[in-house]
Each structure stands twice: as C-alpha cells, then as structure tokens.
C-alpha positions as CSV (number, residue, x, y, z in Angstrom):
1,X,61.3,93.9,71.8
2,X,62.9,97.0,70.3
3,X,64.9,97.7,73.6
4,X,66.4,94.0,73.5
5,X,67.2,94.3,70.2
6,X,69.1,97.7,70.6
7,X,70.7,96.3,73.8
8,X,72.1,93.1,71.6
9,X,73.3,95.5,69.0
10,X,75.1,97.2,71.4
11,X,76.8,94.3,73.4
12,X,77.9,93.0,69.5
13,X,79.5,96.6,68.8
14,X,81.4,96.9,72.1
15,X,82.5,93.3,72.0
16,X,83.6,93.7,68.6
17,X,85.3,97.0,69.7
18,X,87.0,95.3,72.1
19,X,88.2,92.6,70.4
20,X,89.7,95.0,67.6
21,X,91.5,96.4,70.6
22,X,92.9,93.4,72.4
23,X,96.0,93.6,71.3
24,X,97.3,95.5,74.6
25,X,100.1,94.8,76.2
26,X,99.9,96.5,79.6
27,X,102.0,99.8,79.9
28,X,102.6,98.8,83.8
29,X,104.7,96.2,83.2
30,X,107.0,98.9,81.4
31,X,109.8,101.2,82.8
32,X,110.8,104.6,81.4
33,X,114.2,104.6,79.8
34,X,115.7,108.6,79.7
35,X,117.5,108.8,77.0
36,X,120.8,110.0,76.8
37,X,124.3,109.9,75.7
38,X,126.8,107.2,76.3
39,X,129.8,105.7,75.0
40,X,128.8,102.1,73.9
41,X,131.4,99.4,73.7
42,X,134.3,98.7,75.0
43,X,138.1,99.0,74.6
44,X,140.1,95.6,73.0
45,X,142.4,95.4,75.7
46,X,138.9,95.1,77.7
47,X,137.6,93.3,75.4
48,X,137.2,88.9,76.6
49,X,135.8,87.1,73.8
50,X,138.1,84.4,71.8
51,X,141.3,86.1,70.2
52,X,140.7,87.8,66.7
53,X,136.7,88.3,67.1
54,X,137.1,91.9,68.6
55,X,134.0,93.6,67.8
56,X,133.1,96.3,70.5
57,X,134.8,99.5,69.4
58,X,133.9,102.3,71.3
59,X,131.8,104.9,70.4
60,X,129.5,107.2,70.8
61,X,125.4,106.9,70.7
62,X,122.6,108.9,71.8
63,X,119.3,107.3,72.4
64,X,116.1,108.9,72.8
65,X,113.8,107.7,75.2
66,X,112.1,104.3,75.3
67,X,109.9,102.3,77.7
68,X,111.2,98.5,78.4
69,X,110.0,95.5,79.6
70,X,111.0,95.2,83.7
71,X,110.9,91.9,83.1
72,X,112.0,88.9,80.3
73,X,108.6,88.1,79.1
74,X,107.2,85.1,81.2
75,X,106.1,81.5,80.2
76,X,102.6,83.0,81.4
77,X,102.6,86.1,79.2
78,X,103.7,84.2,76.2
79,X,101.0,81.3,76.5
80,X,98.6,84.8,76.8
81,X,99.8,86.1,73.5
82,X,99.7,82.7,71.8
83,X,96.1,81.8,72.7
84,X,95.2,85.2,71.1
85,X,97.0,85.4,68.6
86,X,96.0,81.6,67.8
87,X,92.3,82.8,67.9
88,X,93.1,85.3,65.7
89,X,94.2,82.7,63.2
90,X,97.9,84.1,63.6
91,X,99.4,80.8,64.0
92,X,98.9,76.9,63.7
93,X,100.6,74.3,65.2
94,X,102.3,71.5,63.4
95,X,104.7,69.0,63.8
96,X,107.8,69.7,61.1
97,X,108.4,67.0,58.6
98,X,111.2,68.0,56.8
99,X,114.7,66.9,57.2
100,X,116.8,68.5,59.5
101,X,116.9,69.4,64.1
102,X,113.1,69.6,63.5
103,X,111.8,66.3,62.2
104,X,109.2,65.2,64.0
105,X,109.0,67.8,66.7
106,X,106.5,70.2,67.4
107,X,106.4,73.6,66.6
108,X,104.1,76.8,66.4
109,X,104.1,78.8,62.7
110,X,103.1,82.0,61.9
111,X,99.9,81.0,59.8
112,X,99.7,82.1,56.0
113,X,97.7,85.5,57.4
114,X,100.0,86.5,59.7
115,X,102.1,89.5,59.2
116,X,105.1,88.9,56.6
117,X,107.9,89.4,59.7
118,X,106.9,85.6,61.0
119,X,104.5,84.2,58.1
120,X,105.1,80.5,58.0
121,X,108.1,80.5,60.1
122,X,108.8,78.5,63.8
123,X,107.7,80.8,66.9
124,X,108.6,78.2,69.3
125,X,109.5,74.2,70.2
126,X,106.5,72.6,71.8
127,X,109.1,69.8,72.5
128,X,112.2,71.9,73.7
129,X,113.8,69.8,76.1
130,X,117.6,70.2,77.9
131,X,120.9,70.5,75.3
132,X,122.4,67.5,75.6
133,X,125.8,67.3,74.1
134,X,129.7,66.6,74.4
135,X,130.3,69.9,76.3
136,X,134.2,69.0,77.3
137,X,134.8,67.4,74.4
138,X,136.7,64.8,75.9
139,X,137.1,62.8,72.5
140,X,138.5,65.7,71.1
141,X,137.3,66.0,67.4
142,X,135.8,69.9,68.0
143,X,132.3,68.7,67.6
144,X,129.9,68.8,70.6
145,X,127.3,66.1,68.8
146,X,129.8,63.6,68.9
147,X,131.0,60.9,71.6
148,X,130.1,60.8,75.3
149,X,127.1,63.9,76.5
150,X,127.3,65.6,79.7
151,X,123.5,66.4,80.5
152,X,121.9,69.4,81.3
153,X,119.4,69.9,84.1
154,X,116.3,68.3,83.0
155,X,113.9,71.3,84.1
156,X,115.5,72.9,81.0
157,X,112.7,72.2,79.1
158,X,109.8,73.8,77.2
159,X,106.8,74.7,80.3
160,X,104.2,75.9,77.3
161,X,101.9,72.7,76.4
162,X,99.1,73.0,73.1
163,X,96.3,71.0,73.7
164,X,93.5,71.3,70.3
165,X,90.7,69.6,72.7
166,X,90.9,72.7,75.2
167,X,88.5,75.2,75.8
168,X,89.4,78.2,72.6
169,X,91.4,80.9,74.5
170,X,93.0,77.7,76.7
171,X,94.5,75.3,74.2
172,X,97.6,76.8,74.7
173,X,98.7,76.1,78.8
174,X,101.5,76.3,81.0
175,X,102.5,72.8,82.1
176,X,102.7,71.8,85.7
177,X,106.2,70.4,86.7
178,X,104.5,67.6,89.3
179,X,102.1,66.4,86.8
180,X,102.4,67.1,83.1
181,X,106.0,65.4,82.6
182,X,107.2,62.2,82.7
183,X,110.9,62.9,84.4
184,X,111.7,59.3,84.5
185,X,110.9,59.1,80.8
186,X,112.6,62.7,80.1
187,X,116.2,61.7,81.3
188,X,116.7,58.6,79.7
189,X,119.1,59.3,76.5
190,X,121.6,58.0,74.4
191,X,125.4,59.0,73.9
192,X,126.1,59.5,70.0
193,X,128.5,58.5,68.0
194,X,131.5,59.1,66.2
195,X,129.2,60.4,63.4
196,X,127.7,63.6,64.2
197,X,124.6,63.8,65.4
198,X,124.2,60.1,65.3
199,X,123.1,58.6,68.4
200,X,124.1,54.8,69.9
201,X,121.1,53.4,70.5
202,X,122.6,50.5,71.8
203,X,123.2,51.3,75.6
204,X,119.7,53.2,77.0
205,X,121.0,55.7,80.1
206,X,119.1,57.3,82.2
207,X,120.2,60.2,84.8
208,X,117.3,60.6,86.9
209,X,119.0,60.1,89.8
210,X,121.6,62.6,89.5
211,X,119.4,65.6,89.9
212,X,117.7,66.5,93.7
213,X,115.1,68.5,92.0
214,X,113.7,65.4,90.8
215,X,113.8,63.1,94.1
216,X,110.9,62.6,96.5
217,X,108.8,64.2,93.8
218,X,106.9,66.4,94.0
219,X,108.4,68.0,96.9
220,X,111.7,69.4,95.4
221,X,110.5,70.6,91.8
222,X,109.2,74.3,91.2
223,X,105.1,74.7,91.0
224,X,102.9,76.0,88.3
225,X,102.9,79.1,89.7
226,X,106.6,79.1,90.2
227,X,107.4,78.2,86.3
228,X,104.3,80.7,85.2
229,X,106.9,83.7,86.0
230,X,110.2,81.7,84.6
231,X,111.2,83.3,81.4
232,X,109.4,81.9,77.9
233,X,112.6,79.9,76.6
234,X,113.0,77.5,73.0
235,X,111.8,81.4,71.7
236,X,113.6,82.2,67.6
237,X,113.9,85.3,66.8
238,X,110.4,85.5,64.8
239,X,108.8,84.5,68.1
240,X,110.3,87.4,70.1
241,X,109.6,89.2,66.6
242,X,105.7,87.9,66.7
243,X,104.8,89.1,70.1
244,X,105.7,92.5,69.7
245,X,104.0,93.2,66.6
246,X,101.1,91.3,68.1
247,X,101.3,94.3,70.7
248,X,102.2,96.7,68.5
249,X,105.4,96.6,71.0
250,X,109.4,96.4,69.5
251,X,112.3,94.6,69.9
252,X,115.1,96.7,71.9
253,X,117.7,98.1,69.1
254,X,121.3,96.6,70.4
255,X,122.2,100.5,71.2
256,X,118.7,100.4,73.5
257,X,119.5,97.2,75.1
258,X,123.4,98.5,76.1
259,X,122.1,101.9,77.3
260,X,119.7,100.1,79.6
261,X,122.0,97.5,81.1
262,X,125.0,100.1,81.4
263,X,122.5,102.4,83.1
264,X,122.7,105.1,80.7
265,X,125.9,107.6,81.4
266,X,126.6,105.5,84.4
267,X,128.9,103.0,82.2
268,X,128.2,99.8,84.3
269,X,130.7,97.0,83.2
270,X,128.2,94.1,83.9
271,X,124.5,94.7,83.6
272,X,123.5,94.3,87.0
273,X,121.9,96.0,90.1
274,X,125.9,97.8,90.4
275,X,127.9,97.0,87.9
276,X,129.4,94.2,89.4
277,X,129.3,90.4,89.6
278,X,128.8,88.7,93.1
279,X,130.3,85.0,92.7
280,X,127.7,83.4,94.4
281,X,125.0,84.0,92.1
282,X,123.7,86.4,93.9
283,X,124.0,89.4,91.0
284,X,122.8,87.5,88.1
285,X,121.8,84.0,87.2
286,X,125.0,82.9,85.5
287,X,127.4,79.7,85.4
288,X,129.1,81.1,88.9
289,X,130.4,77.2,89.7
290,X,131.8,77.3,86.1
291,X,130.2,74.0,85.5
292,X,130.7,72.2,82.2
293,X,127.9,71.9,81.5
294,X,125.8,74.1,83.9
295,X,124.1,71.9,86.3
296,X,120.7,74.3,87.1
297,X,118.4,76.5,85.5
298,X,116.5,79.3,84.4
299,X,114.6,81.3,87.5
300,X,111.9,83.6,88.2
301,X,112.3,86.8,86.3
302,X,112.4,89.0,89.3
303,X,115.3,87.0,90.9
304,X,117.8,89.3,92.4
305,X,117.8,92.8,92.7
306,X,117.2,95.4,89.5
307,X,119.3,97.9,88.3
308,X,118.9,101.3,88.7
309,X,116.5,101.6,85.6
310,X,114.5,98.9,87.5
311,X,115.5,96.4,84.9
312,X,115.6,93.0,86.6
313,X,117.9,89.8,85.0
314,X,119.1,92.4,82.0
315,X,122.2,90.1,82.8
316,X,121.9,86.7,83.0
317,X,118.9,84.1,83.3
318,X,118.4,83.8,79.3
319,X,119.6,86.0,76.1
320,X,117.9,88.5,75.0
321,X,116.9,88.5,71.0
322,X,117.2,92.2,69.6
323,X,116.0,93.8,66.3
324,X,119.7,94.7,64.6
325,X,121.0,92.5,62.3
326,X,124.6,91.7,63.8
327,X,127.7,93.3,62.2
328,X,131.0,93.1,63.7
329,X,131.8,96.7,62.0
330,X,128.1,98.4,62.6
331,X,129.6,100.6,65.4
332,X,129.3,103.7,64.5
333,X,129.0,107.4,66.5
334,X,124.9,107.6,65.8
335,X,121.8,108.8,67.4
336,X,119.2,106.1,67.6
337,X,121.3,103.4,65.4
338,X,119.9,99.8,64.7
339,X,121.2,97.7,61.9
340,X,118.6,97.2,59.0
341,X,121.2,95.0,56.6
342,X,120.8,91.7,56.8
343,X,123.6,89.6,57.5
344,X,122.1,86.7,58.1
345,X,122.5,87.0,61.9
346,X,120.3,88.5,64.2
347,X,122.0,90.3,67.8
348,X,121.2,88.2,71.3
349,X,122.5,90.0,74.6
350,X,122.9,89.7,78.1
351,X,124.4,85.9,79.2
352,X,122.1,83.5,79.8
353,X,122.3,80.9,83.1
354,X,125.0,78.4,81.6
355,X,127.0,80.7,80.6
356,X,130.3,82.6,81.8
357,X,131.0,85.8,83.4
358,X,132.1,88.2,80.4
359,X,128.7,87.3,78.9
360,X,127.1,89.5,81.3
361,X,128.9,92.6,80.8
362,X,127.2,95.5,79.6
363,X,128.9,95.8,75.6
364,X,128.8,91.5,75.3
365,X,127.3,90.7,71.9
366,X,126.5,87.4,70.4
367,X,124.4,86.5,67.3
368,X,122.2,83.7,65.8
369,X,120.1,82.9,63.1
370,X,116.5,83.3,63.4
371,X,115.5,80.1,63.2
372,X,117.5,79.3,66.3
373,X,116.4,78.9,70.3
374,X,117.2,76.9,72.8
375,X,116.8,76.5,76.6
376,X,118.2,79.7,76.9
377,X,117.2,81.8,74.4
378,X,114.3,84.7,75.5
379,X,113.8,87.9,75.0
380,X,111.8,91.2,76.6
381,X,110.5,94.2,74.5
382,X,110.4,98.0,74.2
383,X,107.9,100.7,73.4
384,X,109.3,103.8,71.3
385,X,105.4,105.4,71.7
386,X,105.2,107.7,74.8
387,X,103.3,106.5,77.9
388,X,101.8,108.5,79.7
389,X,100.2,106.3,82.1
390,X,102.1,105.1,85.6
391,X,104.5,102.5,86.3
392,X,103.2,100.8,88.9
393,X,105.8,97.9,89.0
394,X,108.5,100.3,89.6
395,X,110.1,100.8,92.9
396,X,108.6,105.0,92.6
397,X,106.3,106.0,94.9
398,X,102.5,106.7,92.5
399,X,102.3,110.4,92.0
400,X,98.8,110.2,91.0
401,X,95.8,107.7,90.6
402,X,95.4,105.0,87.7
403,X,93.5,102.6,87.1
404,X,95.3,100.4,83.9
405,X,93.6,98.2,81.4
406,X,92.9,94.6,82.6
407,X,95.6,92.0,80.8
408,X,94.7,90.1,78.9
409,X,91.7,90.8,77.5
410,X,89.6,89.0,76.2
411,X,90.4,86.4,79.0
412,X,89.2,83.2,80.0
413,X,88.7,82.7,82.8
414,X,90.7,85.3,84.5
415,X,92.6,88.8,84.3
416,X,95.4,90.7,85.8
417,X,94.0,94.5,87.2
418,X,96.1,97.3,88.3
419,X,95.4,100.5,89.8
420,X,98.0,103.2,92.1
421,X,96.3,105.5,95.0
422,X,99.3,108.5,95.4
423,X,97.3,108.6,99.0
424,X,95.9,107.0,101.3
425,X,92.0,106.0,100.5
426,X,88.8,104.3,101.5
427,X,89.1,102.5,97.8
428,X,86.2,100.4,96.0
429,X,87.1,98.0,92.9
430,X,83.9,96.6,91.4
431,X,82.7,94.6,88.3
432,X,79.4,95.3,86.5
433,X,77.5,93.3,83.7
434,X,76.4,95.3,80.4
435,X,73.1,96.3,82.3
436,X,75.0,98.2,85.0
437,X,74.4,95.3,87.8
438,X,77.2,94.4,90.1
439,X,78.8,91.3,89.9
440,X,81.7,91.3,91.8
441,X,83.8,93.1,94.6
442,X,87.6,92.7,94.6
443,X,88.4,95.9,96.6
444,X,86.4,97.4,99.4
445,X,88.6,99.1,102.4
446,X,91.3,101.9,103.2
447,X,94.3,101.3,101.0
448,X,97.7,103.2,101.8
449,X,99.8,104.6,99.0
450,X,101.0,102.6,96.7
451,X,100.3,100.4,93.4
452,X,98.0,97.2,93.7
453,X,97.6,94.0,91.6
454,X,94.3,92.1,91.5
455,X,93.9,88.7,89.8
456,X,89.9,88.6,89.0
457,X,88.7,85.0,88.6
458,X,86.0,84.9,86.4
459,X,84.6,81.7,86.1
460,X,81.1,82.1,87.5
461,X,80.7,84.4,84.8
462,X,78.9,84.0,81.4
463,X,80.6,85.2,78.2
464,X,80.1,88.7,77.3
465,X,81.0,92.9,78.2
466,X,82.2,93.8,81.8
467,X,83.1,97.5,83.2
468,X,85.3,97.5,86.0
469,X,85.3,100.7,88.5
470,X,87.6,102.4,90.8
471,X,86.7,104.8,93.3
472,X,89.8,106.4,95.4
473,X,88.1,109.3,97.7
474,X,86.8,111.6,94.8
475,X,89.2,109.4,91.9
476,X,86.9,107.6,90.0
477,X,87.3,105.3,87.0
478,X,86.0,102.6,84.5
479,X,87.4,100.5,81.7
480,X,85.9,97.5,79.9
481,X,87.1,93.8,79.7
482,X,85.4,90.6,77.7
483,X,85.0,87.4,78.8
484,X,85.2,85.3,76.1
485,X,84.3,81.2,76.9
C-alpha cells in the first residue's frame, strides 16, 4: 500500500513537472543566425514603393546572434499552441458582437489571465475566408469595397477549425479540404455597392466553376496533410505576439528579419535562395503572372529552395509580423535596434503570394495595425537565448548525437521526436511506462549519418508519464513526454 502510494505521488509530481514545462517550442526547428554587420536599407533611387513614401535610408546595424524559425509557423504548429494554450485557460473563443469587420464572426481572445501583450484581444479569424474586393477598381472611386469584386482563390481561407465537443487537447483541429468545407456554399457572393462596404444582395453569384482546384473534387484540392504544413494565416499581430511568449520565443526585430533575408554581409536584393527573383515562381511564392487579383495561394512552407541561412519562404508565401513599431524615420546606425514607440503600426516583411516583386526584396517594409490579418498575413519567430542543442533540420551534416525533446508535449494522441547519429549506428528508439516497462519500438536497425524525424502515435496508450530512449553504439539518452487524454 505504501509503495502504491509513493508510486502515485510520484507520477503526480513529474506530470505536474512536466506540465509546468510544456511550454517548449522545439530548438530543431531553429537555425543559427551569426551575427554581424550590414548595411540595412536601401538607396532612394533603389528604392520602388509609391512616390514620396521613401523610407529605407541606408545605414548601418550590427546584430548579435539569434536562432530563427526555418520555417513560417504552420497551420499544424499553431492549432498545437492553441490547444495548450486553450487548456491553460489562455484564451476563449467567441464570436464578436460589436459593430464593425467582426460582427458575427468568430474569433480566438486572449482570456482575462493571459499575459497583458494579448489579454482580451483577437489571436485569429475562425471564419477567415478569401479577400474579396474591387481590386482594378474599374468604377473608379479609389475604394476597393465598392462596385463589381474580382475573387480571390477560394482555398484562401482559414484551415484551423474549434470544435467545444472535442476531446480537451483536440478542440482546436486542422480542417480537411475534401470534407470540412462546403466550396459550393464558400464561393457564392455578392458584388457591393456604391456604398462602401455595402453589399447587393439582390443578384446571388457564385464562382465555383472558375477555379480547377475545385473540379472533380476531391481529386484536385490539397490534403490534410498537405494544408497541416501551409503557413497559419488570418494571424494579428497579438497572435504572432501570443505564440512566442507562449514559448518563451520572440518576434524577429525588423533589423533581425533584414539581416536574415539579405544573408547577413552578403547584401541580397530579394530574400531568396540567391538574391534574385525567377519569373516563374520558382524563387518565391509571389504574384509572378501579375494577376489582379492573384488567382492561387499560399504553399507548403518548404516550397522552393532556402537561402544560405537555411531560411525557407523568408520572401514570399505570407508577411511576416515583427516586434518594432513602424517608423518611417527609425533608421538609425545601431547595434541590436528595434522600435519600442508606439506608432500605432506594427512592421510586416517579406511579400506575401498576391503580391508584386519589390515586396520581396530584402529592405521592403510595410506596416499594419495589430488588430489586422488576412489571408496573407503570418509570421515565424526568433530565439535571442543561446542553443546549444543541434539543428537537425538544417542542410549540416550532425556533428554529434541528440536526441531533442518530443513536440508537443503534453500530446494527444501523438508527438513529433528527433534525434541526429554524427555516424553510422546500430540505433534503438524505445518508449517506457512510469514502471520502466516497454511499450513501444519506433527505431530498431543501423541508421547512417544524419538527423531523423519520428511521429509516435499514441493512441493505444492510457494517460499518464512516458520516457523515451535512444541508444546510438555507446550514445545513450532519455527524456520524458505526457500523454494527456
């Protein structure tokens, strides 16, 4: 009786350890940044936004180093961070009420615990769906929300569902293209008015027709798994903002962000694998057909080739929210600079996949408020803590052997493991219950250099602590993951 009872007491300790510590983002999924010295902006005569908003002077920034985000964070990894964050009473779900682009849609709050930075404000659009608007403003009064709209592709839409009745850890999913949407009922729309934002309901339209990804379905639309790696998009500024103190992660400064995509002292012009822009698409994920509007959509984050950093989509796919407040005169020679004023605007960079060339150059900026995101608005985070552990998504060869916490964890059902051999080895991966008896074996044969991903399904499993163990030739190593139903 005593032994059971110490044995209980111990599970409750570790899984309340554990749970004070889930709040990991995984260091893998991070690239070293070497800092430097560089000259950020660019000259006016270089310079291609409209006449008289010049606001790239050159000048001269040193940044120390950082760790960032390979990747734009993914529809996957943000439902991740929601459900925990969720559990953790961070946030609640509710549709908006007040007047305004809002009414009746909705959204996800920062709850009236969570950290001041988001606290009661809009993470995310539940109900995100494609711009529609007058993008050639044929009628000609300057405003895009009035007359006859040019629709965007319909798979510009929000892929992160909320369902209360779920499983806790599950009620927020990502949504299946071939079954969780109505298409036929998602392109029918109405031109507006003369009035802005007033729509004609008078004459019901419906494009469903116009758009191949959509015929013989479900053959031509993107999977579950495909839209699991597509960027998180409809994503303000305090959801970008949310996820990284969640993670105890940061936003990239805007001199961080320029340093990346310019590849340090290399100056690239356009924040791609070269410096350069391929007009097929082929570079970046950009409005190449200079469409008006755009006609396709975001893509997997790992479309195209990185830069040298290994960086991948720095340019292009969806904007990228940073931490400065925007200020045409900020530019300063600094070390470390980021804009702590608020002006009311926070910095987005990089182009996104409707937009134009110049967008994706290396000194671009743009600005929005925070309570602004759309179907191409995202984001992808920084550490300014050293790491000591390996990048295993990088294109290096290991140097040594890791094995890397599980992510995420808690999980339900299932986890993401890494691990890097820097030789070749007769390598074990197992899973143990609290009592020390095997459960499961993901790994068990000669691996050759080189960093590995396991996805361990763990639905057989009852709720509680689990040890995972690596043993490469005389390597050996164990970390702890909870399974929380």
């Amino acid at each position: 009786m005593i032994k059971s009872l110490i044995i209980i007491l111990i599970l409750f300790s570790i899984i309340k350890e554990t749970e004070t510590q889930a709040q990991t983002y995984p260091d893998s999924l991070l690239v070293l940044i070497t800092g430097g010295t560089f000259l950020m902006g660019e000259t006016e005569s270089d310079y291609e936004g409209p006449p008289g908003t010049y606001d790239d002077s050159i000048h001269t920034v040193t940044v120390s180093n950082f760790w960032m985000s390979i990747t734009e964070i993914t529809n996957q990894q943000y439902v991740d961070f929601l459900n925990l964050a969720y559990s953790a009473n961070l946030l609640v779900v509710e549709v908006e009420t007040n007047p305004g682009p809002d009414k009746g849609k909705t959204l996800v709050y920062g709850s009236v615990t969570a950290p001041v930075e988001y606290k009661s404000f809009a993470l995310l659009n539940l109900d995100g769906t494609r711009v529609m608007k007058d993008h050639d403003n044929a009628d000609g009064d300057g405003d895009a929300f009035t007359g006859v709209i040019e629709p965007e592709n319909p798979l510009n839409i929000c892929y992160i569902g909320f369902d209360d009745t779920r499983t806790a850890g599950e009620k927020f999913y990502v949504k299946d293209p071939t079954s969780d949407f109505n298409w036929v009922d998602l392109t029918n729309y109405y031109n507006y008015t003369s009035t802005t934002n007033q729509l004609d309901s008078t004459i019901l339209l419906n494009d469903f027709n116009n758009w191949p990804e959509l015929q013989n379905s479900p053959n031509n639309l993107p999977t579950l798994e495909n839209v699991k790696n597509w960027p998180a998009t409809f994503i303000r500024w305090y959801g970008a903002k949310a996820f990284v103190l969640f993670y105890n992660k940061d936003l990239p400064t805007e001199a961080q962000w320029e340093y990346a995509a310019a590849t340090g002292g290399s100056q690239f012009k356009y924040a791609t694998v070269d410096g350069l822009v391929n007009s097929d698409g082929t570079s970046a994920n950009w409005n190449f057909a200079n469409e008006d509007p755009a006609l396709h959509h975001v893509y997997d984050v790992k479309i195209n080739n990185p830069n040298p950093f290994g960086l991948y989509n720095i340019a292009g796919n969806v904007w990228e929210w940073c931490e400065d407040w925007y200020a045409s005169d900020f530019y300063a020679d600094a070390t470390d600079p980021v804009n702590t004023t608020d002006t009311g605007f926070k910095v987005r960079r990089g182009g996104a996949w409707n937009y134009h060339k110049s967008t994706l150059k290396s000194a671009a900026r743009a600005k929005d408020e925070k309570f602004k995101g759309n179907d191409h608005f995202g984001f992808r985070i920084v550490s300014n803590t050293n790491i000591t552990s390996l990048d295993v998504e990088s294109n290096q060869i290991p140097n040594n052997f890791a094995l890397f916490q599980n992510y995420p964890n808690p999980f339900n059902p299932s986890t993401i493991i890494q691990y890097a051999i820097s030789s070749e080895q007769f390598v074990t991966l197992k899973v143990y219950d609290i009592l020390g008896k095997e459960v499961a074996t993901l790994v068990n044969e000669e691996k050759p250099i080189g960093s590995y991903q396991i996805n361990f399904d763990g639905s057989k499993l009852t709720s509680g602590v689990y040890f995972y163990r690596l043993q490469a030739g005389v390597f050996t190593q164990t970390k702890k993951f909870v399974l929380l139903r």
